[in-house]
C-alpha positions in Angstrom: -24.0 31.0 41.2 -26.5 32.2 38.4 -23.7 30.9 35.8 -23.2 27.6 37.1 -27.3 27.5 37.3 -27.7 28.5 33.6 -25.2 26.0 33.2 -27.1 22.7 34.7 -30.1 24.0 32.7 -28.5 23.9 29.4 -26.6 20.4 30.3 -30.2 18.7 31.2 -31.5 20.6 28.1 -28.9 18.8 25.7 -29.0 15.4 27.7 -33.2 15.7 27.2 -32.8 16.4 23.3 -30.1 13.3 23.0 -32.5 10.3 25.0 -35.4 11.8 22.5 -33.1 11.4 19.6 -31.8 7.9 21.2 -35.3 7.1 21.3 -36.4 8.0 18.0 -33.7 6.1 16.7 -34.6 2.7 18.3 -38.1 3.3 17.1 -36.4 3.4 13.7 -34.8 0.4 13.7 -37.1 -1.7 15.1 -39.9 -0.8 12.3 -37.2 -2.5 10.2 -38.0 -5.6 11.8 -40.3 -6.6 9.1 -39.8 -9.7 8.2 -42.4 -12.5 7.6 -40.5 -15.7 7.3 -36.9 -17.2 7.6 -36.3 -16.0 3.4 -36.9 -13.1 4.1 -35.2 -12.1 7.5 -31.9 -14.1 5.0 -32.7 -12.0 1.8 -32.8 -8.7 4.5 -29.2 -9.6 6.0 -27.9 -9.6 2.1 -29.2 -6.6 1.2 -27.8 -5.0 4.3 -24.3 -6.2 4.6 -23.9 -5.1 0.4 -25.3 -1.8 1.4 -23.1 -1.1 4.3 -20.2 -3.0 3.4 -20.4 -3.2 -0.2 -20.0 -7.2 -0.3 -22.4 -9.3 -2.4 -23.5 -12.6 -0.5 -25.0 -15.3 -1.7 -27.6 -17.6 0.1 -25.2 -20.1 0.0 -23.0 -18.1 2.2 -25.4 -18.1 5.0 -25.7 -21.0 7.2 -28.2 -20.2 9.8 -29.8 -16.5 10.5 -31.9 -15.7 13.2 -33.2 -12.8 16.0 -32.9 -13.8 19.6 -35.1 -12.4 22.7 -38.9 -11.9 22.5 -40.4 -9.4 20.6 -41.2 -6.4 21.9 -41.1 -2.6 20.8 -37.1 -2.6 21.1 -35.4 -4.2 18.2 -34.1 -7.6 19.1 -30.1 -8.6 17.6 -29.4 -11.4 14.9 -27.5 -13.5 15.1 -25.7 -14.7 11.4 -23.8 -17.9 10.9 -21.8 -18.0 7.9 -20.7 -20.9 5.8 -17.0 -20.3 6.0 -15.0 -18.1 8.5 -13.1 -16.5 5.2 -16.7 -14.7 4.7 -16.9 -13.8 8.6 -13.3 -12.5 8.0 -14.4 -10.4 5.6 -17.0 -8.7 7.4 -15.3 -8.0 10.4 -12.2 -5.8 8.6 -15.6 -3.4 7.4 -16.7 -3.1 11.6 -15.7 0.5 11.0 -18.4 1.2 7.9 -20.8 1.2 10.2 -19.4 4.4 12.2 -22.6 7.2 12.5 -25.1 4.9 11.7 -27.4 3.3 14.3 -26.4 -0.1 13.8 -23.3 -2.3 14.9 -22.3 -5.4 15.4 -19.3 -7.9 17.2 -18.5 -11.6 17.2 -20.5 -13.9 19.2 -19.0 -16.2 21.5 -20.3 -19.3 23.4 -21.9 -18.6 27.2 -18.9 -19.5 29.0 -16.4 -18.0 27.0 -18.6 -14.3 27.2 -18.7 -15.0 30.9 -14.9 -15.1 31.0 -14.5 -12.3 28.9 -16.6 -10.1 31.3 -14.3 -11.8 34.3 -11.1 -10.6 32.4 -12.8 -6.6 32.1 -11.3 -5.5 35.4 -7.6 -6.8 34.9 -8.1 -5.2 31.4 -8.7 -2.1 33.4 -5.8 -2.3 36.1 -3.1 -3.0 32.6 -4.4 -0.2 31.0 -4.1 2.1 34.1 -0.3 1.4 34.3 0.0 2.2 30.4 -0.3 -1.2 28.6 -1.9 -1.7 25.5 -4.5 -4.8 26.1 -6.5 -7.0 24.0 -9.0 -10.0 24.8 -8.7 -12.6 22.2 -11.1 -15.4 22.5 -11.3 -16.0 26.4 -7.7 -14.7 26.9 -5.8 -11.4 28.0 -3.0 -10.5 25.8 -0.6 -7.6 27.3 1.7 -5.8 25.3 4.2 -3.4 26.9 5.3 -0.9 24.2 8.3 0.7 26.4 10.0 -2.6 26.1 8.9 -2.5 22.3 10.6 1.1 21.9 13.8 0.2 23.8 14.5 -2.3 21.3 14.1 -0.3 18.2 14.9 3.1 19.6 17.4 2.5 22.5 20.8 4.8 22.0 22.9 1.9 24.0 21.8 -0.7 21.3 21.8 2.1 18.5 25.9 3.1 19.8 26.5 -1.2 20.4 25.5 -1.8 16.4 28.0 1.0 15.5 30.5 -0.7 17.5 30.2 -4.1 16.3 30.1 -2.9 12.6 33.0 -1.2 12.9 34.8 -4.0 14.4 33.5 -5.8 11.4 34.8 -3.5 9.0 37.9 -3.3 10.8 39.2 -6.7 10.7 37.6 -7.3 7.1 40.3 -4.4 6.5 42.8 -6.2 8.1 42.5 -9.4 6.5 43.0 -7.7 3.2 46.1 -6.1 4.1 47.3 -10.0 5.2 46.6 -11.3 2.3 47.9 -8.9 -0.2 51.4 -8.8 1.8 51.4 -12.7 1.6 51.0 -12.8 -2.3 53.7 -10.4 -2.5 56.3 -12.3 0.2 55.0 -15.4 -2.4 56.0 -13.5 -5.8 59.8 -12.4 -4.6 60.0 -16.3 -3.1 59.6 -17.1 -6.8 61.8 -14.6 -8.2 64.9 -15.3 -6.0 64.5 -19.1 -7.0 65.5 -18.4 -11.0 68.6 -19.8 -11.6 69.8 -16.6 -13.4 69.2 -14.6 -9.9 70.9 -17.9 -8.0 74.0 -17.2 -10.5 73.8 -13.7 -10.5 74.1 -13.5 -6.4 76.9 -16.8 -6.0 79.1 -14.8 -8.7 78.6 -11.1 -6.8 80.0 -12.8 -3.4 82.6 -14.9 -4.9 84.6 -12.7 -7.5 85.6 -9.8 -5.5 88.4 -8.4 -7.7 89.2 -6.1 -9.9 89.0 -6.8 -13.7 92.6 -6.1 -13.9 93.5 -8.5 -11.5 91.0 -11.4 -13.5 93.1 -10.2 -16.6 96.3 -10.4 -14.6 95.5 -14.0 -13.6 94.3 -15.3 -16.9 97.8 -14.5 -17.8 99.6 -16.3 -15.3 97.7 -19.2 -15.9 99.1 -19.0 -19.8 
């Protein structure tokens, strides 16, 4: 009992020491909010995306820049328009150079689509629970199953039905050779029995079946 005590004490200890340090953080950030005018709440958004992201704007790449809410001792957001969606782009990919800092940021969307988005968070919820990956893109929910993704890449069936096939392939490309060498030879002795010194040759072996004696014998008979 006296260890699970102790315990509770140093866990409300920690979670005292973190909201002080939360606290001094947002006190922080908002004596950054020390701008005087539109120029220089813009030059202040330059300076700050080339220190964090290492990407040198221009004015010209700005379109409108501004803080929403009322003031008050917590820092209020901004919200940046940029002249050309290649330069949001661009910032976007460095969302993760802002990791350990006290700052961060995401895309703004109009009312109704961020009031869909928050509609979408509990099917989001029930996907993921059954082991999909899910995304929100825009004001839609996009589910990808990755164990129908595996099977197709990793499945043994379709691993043992590609051997199969390829085989087959080589199989009859083997076959097809053989054909075709055993035609061009039936082709050459076609040729070679159609010489008429072969065609002489063979009509003279079945015709004269005697002996040369006997020819001799007749040649002089017929003297």
């Amino acid at each position: 009992m006296e260890e699970v005590l102790s315990a509770l004490v140093a866990i409300k200890k920690e979670l005292d020491e973190q909201r002080l340090e939360i606290r001094d953080t947002g006190k922080n950030v908002t004596e950054q909010e020390s701008e005087t005018s539109y120029a220089s709440l813009e030059r202040n958004i330059i300076n700050w995306i080339e220190q964090y992201f290492n990407i040198k704007l221009t004015y010209s790449d700005i379109q409108e820049v501004k803080r929403i809410g009322k003031k008050s001792q917590r820092p209020r957001p901004i919200v940046v328009i940029f002249s050309t969606l290649g330069t949001k782009i661009k910032i976007l990919k460095h969302k993760e150079a802002l990791k350990d800092t006290p700052y961060y940021f995401k895309e703004d969307y109009p009312k109704q689509v961020l009031q869909k988005r928050r509609e979408l968070q509990e099917q989001v919820k029930m996907e993921r629970e059954k082991g999909n990956i899910v995304k929100i893109k825009y004001d839609k929910l996009v589910i990808l199953k990755p164990n129908q993704k595996r099977q197709l890449h990793t499945s043994p069936t379709n691993d043992s039905q590609a051997q199969s096939d390829a085989s087959s392939n080589v199989n009859k490309k083997i076959k097809m050779l053989k054909t075709h060498s055993s035609v061009r030879r039936s082709n050459s002795v076609s040729e070679s029995v159609l010489k008429p010194s072969m065609l002489n040759f063979l009509v003279n072996k079945k015709v004269s079946n005697t002996t040369p004696e006997q020819d001799i014998q007749n040649k002089e008979k017929n003297l």
